[in-house]
DRENDO-1510 file (C-alpha; in Angstrom, 1 decimal, always signed):
<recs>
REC; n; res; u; v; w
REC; 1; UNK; -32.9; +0.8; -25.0 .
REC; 2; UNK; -33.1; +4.1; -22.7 .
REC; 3; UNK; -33.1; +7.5; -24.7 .
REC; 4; UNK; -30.3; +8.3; -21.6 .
REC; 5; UNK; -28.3; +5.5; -22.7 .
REC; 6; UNK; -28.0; +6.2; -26.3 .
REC; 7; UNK; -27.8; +9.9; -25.8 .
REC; 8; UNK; -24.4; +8.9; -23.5 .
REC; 9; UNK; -23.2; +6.5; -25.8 .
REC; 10; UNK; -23.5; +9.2; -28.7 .
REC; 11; UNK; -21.6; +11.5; -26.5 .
REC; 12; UNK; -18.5; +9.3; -26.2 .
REC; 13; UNK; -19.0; +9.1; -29.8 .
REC; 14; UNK; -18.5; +12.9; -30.2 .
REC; 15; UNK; -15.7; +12.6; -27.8 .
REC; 16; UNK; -13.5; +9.8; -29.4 .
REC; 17; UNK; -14.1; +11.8; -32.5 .
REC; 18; UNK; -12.5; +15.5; -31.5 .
REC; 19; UNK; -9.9; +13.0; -29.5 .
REC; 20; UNK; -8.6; +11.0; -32.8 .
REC; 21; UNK; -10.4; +7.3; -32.1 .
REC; 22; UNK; -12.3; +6.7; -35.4 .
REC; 23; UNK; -12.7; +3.2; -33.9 .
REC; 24; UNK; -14.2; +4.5; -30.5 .
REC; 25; UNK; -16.5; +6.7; -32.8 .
REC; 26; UNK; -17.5; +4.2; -34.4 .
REC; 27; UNK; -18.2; +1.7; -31.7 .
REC; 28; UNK; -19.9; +4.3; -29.5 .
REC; 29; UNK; -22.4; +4.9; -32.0 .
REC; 30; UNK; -22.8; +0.8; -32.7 .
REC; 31; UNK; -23.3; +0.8; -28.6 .
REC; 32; UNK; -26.1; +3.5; -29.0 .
REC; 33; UNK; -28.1; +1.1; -30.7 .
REC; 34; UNK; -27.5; -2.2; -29.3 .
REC; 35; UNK; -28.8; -3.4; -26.2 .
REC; 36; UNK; -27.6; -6.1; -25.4 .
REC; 37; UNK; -23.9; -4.3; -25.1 .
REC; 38; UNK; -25.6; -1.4; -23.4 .
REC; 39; UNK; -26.5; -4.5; -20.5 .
REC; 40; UNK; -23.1; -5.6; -20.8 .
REC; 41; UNK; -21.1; -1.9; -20.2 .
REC; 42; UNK; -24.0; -1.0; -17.4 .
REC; 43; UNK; -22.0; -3.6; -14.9 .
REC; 44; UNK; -19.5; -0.9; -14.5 .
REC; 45; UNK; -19.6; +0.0; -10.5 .
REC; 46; UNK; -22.3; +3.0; -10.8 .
REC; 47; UNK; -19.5; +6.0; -10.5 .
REC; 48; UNK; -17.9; +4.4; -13.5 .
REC; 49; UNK; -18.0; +5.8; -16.8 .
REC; 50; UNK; -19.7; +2.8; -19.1 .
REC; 51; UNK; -18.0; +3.4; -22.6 .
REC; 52; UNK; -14.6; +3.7; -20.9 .
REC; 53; UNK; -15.0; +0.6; -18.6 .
REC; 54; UNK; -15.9; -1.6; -21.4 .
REC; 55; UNK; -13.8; -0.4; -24.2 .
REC; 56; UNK; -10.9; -0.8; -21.3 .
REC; 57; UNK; -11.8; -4.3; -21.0 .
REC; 58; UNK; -11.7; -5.2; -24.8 .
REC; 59; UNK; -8.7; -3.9; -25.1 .
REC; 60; UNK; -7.3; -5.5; -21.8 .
REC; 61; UNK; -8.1; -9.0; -23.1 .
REC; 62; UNK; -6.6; -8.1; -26.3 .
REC; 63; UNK; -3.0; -6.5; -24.7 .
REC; 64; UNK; -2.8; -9.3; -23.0 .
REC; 65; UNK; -2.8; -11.9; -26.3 .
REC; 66; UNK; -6.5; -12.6; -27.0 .
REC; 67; UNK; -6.7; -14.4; -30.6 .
REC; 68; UNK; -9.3; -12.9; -32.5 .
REC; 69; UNK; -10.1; -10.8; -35.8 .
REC; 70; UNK; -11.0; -7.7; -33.6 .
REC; 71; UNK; -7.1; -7.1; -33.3 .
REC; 72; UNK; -7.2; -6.7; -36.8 .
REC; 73; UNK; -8.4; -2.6; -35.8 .
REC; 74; UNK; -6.5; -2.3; -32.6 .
REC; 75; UNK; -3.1; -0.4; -34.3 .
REC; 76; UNK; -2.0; -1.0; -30.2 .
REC; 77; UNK; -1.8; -4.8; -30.8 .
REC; 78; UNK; -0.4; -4.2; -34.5 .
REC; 79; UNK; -3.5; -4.0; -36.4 .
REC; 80; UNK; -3.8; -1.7; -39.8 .
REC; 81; UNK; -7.3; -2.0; -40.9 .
REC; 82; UNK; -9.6; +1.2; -41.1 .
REC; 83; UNK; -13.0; +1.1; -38.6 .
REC; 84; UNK; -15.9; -0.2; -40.7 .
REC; 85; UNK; -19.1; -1.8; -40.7 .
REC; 86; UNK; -17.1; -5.2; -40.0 .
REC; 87; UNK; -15.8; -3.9; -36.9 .
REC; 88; UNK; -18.7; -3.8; -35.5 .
REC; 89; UNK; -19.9; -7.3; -36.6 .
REC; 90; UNK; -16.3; -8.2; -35.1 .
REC; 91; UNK; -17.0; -6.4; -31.5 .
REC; 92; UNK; -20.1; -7.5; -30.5 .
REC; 93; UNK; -18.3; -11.2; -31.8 .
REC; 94; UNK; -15.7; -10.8; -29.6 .
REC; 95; UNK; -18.0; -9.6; -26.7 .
REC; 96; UNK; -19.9; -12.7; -27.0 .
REC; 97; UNK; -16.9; -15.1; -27.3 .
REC; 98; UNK; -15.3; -13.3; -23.8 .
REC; 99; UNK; -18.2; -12.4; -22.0 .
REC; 100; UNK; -17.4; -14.8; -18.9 .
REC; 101; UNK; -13.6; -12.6; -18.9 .
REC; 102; UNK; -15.5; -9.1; -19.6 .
REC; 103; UNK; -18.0; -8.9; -17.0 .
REC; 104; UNK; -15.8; -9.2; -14.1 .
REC; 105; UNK; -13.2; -6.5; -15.4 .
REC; 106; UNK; -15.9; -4.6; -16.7 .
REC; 107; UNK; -17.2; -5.1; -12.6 .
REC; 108; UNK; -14.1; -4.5; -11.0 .
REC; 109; UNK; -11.9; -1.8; -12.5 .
REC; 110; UNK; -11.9; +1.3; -12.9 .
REC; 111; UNK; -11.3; +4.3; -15.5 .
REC; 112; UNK; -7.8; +5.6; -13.3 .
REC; 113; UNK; -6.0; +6.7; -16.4 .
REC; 114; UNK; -3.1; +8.4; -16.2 .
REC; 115; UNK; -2.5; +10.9; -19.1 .
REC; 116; UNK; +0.3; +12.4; -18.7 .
REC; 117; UNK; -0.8; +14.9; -21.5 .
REC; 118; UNK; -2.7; +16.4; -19.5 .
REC; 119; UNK; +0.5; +18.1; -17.7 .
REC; 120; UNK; +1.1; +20.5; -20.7 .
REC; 121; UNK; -2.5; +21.9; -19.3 .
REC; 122; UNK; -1.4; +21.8; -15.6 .
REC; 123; UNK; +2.0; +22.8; -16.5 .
REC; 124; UNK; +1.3; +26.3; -16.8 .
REC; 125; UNK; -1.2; +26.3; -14.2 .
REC; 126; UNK; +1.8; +25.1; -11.8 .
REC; 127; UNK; +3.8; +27.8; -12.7 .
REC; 128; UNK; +1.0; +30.3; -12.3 .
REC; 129; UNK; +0.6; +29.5; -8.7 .
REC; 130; UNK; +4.2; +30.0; -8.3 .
REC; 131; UNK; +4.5; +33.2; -10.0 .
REC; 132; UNK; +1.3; +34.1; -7.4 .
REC; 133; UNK; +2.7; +33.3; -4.4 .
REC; 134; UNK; +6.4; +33.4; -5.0 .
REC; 135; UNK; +6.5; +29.9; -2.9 .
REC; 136; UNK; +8.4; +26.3; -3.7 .
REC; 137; UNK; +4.7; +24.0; -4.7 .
REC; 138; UNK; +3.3; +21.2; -1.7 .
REC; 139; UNK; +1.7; +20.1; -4.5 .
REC; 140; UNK; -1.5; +17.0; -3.5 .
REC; 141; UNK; -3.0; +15.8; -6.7 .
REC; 142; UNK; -6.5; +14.1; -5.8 .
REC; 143; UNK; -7.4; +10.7; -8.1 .
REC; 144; UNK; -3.5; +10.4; -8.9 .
REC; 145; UNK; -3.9; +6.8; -10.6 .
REC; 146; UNK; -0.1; +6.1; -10.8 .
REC; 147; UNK; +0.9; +9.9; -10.0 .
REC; 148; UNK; +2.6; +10.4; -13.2 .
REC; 149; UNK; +1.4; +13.9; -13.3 .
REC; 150; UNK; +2.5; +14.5; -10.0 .
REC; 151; UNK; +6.4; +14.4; -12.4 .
REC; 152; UNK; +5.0; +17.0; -14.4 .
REC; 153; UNK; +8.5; +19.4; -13.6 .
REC; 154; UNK; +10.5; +16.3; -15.2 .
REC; 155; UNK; +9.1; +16.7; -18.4 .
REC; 156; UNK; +9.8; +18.7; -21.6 .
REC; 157; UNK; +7.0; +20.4; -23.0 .
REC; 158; UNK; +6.2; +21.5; -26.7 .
REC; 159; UNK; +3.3; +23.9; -28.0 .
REC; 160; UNK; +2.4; +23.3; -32.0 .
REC; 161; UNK; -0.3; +25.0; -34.2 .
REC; 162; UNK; -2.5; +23.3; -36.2 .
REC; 163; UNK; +0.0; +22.2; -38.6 .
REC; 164; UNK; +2.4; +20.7; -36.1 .
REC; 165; UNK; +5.2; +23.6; -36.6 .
REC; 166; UNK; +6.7; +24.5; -33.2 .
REC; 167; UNK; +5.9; +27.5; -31.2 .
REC; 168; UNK; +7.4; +27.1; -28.4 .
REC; 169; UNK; +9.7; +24.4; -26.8 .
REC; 170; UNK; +10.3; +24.2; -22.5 .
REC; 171; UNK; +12.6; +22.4; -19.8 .
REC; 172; UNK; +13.6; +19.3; -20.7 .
REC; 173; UNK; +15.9; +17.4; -22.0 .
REC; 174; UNK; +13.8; +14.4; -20.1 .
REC; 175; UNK; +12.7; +11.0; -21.2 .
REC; 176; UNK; +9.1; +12.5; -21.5 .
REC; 177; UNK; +8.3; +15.1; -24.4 .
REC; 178; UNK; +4.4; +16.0; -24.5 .
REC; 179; UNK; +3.3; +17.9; -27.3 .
REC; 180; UNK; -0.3; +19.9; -27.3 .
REC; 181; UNK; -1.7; +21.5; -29.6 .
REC; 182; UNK; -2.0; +25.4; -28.8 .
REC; 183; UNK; -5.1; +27.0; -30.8 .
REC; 184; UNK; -3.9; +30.6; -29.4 .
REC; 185; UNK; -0.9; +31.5; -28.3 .
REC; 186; UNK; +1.4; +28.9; -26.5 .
REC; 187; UNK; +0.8; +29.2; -22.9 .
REC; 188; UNK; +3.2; +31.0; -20.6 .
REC; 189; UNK; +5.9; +28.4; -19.0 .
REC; 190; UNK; +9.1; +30.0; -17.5 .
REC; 191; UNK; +12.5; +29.0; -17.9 .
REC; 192; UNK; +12.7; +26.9; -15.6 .
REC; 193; UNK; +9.8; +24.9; -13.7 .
REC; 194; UNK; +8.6; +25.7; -10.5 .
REC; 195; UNK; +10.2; +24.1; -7.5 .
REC; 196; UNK; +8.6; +21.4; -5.9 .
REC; 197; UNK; +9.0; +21.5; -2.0 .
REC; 198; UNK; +6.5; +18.0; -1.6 .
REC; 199; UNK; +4.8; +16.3; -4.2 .
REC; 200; UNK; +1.7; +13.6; -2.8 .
REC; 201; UNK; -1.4; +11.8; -4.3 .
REC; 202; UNK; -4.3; +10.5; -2.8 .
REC; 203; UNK; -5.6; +7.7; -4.4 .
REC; 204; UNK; -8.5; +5.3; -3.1 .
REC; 205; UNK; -7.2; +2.6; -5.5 .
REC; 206; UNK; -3.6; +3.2; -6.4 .
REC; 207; UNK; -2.1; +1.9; -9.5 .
REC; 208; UNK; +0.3; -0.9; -8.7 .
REC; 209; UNK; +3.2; -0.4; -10.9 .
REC; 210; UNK; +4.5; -3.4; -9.9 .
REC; 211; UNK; +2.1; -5.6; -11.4 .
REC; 212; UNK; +2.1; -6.6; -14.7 .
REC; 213; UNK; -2.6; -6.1; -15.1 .
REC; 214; UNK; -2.2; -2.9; -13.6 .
REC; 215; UNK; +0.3; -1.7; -15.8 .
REC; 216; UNK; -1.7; -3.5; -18.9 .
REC; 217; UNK; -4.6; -2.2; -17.9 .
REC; 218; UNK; -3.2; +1.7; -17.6 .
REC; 219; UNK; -2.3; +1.4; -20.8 .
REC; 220; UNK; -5.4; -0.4; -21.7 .
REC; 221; UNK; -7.3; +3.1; -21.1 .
REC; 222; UNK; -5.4; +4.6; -23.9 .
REC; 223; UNK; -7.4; +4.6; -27.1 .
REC; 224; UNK; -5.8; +2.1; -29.6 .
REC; 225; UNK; -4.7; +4.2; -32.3 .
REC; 226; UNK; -3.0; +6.8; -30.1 .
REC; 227; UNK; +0.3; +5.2; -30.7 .
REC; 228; UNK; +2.4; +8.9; -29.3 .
REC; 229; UNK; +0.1; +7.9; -26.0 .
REC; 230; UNK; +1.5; +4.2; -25.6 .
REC; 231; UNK; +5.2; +5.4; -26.7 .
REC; 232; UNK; +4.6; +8.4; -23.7 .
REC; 233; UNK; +3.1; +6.4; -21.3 .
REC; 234; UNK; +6.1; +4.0; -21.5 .
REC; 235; UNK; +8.4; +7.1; -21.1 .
REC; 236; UNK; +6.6; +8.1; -18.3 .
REC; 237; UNK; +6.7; +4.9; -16.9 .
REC; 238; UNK; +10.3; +4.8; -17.0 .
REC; 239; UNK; +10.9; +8.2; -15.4 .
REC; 240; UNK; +8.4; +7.0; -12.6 .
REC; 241; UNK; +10.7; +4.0; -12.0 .
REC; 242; UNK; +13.1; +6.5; -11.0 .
REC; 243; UNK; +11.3; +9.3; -8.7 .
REC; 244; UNK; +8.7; +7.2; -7.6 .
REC; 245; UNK; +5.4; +9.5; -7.4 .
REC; 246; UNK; +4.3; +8.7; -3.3 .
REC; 247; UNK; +0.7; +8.2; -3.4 .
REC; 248; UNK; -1.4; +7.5; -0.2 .
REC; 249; UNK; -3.9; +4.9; -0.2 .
REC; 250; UNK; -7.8; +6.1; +0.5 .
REC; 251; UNK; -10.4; +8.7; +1.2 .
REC; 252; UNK; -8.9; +12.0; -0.5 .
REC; 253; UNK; -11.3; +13.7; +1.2 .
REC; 254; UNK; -10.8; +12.5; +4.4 .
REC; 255; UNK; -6.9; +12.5; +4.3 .
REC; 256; UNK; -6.4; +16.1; +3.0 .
REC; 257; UNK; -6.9; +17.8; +6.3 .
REC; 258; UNK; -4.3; +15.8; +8.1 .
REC; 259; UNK; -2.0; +15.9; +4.6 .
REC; 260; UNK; -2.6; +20.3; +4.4 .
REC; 261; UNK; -2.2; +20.4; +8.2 .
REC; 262; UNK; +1.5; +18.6; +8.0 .
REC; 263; UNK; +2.8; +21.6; +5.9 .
REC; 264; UNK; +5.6; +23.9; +6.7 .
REC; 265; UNK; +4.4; +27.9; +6.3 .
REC; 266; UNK; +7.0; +28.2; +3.7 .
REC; 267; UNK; +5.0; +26.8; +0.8 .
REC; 268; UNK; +2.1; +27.0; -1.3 .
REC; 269; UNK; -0.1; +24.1; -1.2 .
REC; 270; UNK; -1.7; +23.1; -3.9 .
REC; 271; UNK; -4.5; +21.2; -4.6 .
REC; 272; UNK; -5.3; +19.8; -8.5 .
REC; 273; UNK; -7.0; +17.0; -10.1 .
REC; 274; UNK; -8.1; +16.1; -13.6 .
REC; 275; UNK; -10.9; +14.1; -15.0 .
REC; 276; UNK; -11.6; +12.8; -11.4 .
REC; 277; UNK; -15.0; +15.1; -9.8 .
REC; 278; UNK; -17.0; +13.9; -12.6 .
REC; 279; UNK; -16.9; +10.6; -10.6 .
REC; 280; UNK; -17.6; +12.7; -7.4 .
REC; 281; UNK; -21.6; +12.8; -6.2 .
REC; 282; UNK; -23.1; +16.3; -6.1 .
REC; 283; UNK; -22.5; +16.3; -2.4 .
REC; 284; UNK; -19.3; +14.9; -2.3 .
REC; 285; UNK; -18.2; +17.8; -5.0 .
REC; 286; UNK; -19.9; +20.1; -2.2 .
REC; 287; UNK; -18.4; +18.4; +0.4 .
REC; 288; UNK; -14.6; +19.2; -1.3 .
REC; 289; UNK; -15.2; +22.8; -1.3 .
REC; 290; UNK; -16.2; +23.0; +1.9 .
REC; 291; UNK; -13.2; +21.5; +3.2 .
REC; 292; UNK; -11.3; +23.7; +1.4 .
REC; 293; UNK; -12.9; +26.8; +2.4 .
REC; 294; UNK; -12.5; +25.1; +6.1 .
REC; 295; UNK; -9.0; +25.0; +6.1 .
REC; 296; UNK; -8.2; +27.9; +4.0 .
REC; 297; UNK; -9.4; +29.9; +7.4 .
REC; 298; UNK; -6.3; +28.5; +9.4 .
REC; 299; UNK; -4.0; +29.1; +5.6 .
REC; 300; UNK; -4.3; +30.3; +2.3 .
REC; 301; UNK; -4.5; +27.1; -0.4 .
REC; 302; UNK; -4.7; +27.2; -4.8 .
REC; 303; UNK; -6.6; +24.6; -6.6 .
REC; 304; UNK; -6.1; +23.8; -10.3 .
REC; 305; UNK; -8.7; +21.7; -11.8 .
REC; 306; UNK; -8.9; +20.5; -15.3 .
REC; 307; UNK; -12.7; +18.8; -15.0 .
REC; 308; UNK; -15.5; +18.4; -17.8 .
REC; 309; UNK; -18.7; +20.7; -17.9 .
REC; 310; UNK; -21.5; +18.0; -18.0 .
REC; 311; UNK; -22.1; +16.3; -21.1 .
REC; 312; UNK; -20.7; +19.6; -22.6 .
REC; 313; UNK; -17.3; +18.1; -23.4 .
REC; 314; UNK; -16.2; +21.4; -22.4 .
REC; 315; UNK; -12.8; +21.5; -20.6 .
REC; 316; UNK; -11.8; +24.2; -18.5 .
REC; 317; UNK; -8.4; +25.0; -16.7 .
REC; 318; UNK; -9.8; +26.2; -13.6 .
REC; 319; UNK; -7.6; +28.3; -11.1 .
REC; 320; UNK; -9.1; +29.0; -7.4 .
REC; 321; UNK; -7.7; +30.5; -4.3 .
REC; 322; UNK; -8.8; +29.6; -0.6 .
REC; 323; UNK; -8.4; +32.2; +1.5 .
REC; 324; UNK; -10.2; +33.0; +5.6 .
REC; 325; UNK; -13.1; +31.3; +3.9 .
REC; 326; UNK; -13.4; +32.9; +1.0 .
REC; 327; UNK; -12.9; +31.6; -2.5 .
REC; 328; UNK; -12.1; +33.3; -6.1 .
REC; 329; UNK; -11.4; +31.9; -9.0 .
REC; 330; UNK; -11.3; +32.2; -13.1 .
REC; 331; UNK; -10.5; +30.1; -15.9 .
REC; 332; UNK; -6.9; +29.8; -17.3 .
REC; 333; UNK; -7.5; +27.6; -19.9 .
REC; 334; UNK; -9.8; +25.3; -21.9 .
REC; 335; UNK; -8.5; +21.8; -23.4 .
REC; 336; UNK; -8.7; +18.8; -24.6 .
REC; 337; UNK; -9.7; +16.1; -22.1 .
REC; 338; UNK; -5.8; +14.5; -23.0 .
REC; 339; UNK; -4.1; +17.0; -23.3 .
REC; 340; UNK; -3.9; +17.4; -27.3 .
REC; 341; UNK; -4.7; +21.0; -27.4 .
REC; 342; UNK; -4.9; +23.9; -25.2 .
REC; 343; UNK; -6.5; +27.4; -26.0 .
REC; 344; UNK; -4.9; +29.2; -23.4 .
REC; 345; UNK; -7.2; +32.7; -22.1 .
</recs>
C-alpha cells in the first residue's frame, strides 16, 4: 500500500462526504486500506481518476441487473440499507465475483460525467460575460461528455439556503429545474438568459446518446443515493433529445483555433469547461493558455472555468479575459464540484 494511494483514496472519502455519498465515504476509506482494490482501481488509463473509474464500474454492472447483495446499498437500483461495516465485506465480494467484467470497464472508460448541476454555477457566469460584452454567446464548452451543459439557457434555476427555503427562482418553465444551494446571497441571473448565437463541444470521446452503455454508464457516474441527480439527468436527457447539443469529435486543443477562427465579429466567444483540466498534464494546461493568449491577439475571447485546486477540494468559478495577449481574470464564485451549493463573491 503507497502512502500516495491511501492519502487519494481518503480524499475522495472527504469528497463523497461534503457531496452526500455516505456509501462512497465509506468505501473510499475501505479502499485506503486494501490493496488488493487499490491494484484493481489502478487499471484506470493513467489520466483517470481511480475512485471514480471503479465506483463507475460497480455501479455499471449493477444498473445494468447484476444479482448480488451489494444492491442492497445502491438506493439507484432500489436499495434502502444504511452503509455499514457489511458493505464493505459486500464490495470487495462483489469485486471478486465480477472481476473478469470490472477490469476491462475499469480499462476502458472514462469519468465524462455530465452534471448538469453544475450549470447553476456557469449560469451566472454566462450571463456575466454577456452583461461584459453586451454580445449574443459562441459559446465552446471543452470535455462536453454529452453537452448537456452546453443547454444551460433551457433550464430553470433555483437558489435555496441551508434549509431549502427559496431565495430566488429564474427562467424556466423547462423540463430541467436545478436547485443549488446558495451559502451567500443567490447569485445574479437576469430575467431572461443570455442569447446564444452558437453553442459547440469538443469532446475527444463523445457520449453516444444513442446507445443504451453509454447512457447507463453517464448515469452510472452519479453517486447512488443522489436520487434528484438520476431524476435530473433523465430530464436533461429528454430536453437533449430535443436540441441536440453538437459536439465535435477530438483534440479540443487542436480544434479550437479553426472552431474560434469560424466566428462572426458579432459575438463573444466563450470558452468554459468544468472538472475537465484536472485530467490535463501540466503542459497541456500550459499549452491551453497559450493558445488562448495566441488567438486573443487577432480577438478578444472570455473563459469560465469551474476546475478543482489540487487535492484542496476547493472549487472556484473562475472568469478570464483574452485580450492582444494579455490575460485578467478573478474569481466569481466558489462551489461544489456538482453543483449543490454556490457561495457566490
Amino acid at each position: 500500500m503507497t502512502p500516495e494511494a491511501a492519502a487519494y483514496f481518503e480524499f475522495f472519502a472527504r469528497e463523497a462526504a461534503s457531496g452526500g455519498s455516505p456509501l462512497y465515504e465509506r468505501l473510499s476509506m475501505m479502499l485506503a486500506r486494501d490493496e488488493r482494490l487499490q491494484e484493481l482501481a489502478a487499471g484506470a488509463r493513467p489520466e483517470q481518476p481511480q475512485a471514480n473509474i471503479i465506483f463507475g464500474a460497480v455501479h455499471f454492472l449493477l444498473l445494468g441487473g447484476a444479482d448480488h447483495p451489494l444492491k442492497d446499498y445502491y438506493p439507484s437500483v432500489g436499495g434502502a440499507r444504511a452503509a455499514d461495516a457489511d458493505a464493505e465485506t459486500a464490495f470487495g465480494d462483489f469485486c471478486n465475483a465480477y472481476e473478469a467484467e470490472l477490469r476491462p470497464l475499469i480499462a476502458s472508460r472514462i469519468t465524462n460525467t455530465n452534471e448538469v448541476g453544475r450549470s447553476a454555477v456557469l449560469a451566472p457566469g454566462f450571463a456575466r460575460v454577456a452583461e461584459e460584452t453586451g454580445l449574443a454567446l459562441a459559446l465552446v464548452e471543452i470535455g462536453p461528455s454529452a453537452g448537456l451543459n452546453l443547454n444551460f439557457d433551457r433550464y430553470a434555476y433555483r437558489y435555496v439556503d441551508g434549509d431549502g427555503s427559496v431565495l430566488s427562482e429564474h427562467w424556466g418553465p423547462s423540463l430541467v429545474t436545478i436547485s443549488s444551494h446558495a451559502k451567500a446571497s443567490p447569485p445574479p441571473l437576469p430575467a431572461r438568459p443570455p442569447v446564444v448565437a452558437s453553442r459547440i463541444g469538443l469532446e475527444l470521446n463523445p457520449v453516444n446518446l444513442a446507445d443504451e452503455a453509454d447512457r447507463r454508464w453517464l448515469k452510472a457516474l452519479v453517486w447512488p443515493e443522489r436520487s434528484e441527480r438520476f431524476e435530473r439527468l433523465e430530464a436533461a436527457l429528454k430536453l437533449g433529445a430535443q436540441y441536440p447539443p453538437p459536439i465535435r469529435a477530438g483534440d479540443a486543443l487542436a480544434l479550437l483555433p479553426e472552431i474560434i477562427g469560424a466566428l462572426a465579429d458579432t459575438v463573444a466567444p466563450c470558452i468554459f469547461h468544468s472538472l475537465v483540466t484536472y485530467q490535463f498534464t501540466d503542459e497541456m494546461r500550459a499549452r491551453f493558455d497559450e493558445l488562448l493568449l495566441g488567438v486573443s491577439r487577432k480577438r478578444p475571447l472570455w473563459r469560465l472555468s469551474m476546475e478543482m485546486e489540487g487535492l484542496s477540494g476547493r472549487i472556484p468559478l473562475t472568469f478570464a479575459r483574452y485580450e492582444a495577449g494579455e490575460k485578467t481574470s478573478r474569481e466569481l464564485a466558489e462551489c461544489g464540484p456538482h453543483g449543490l451549493w454556490i457561495n457566490w463573491l
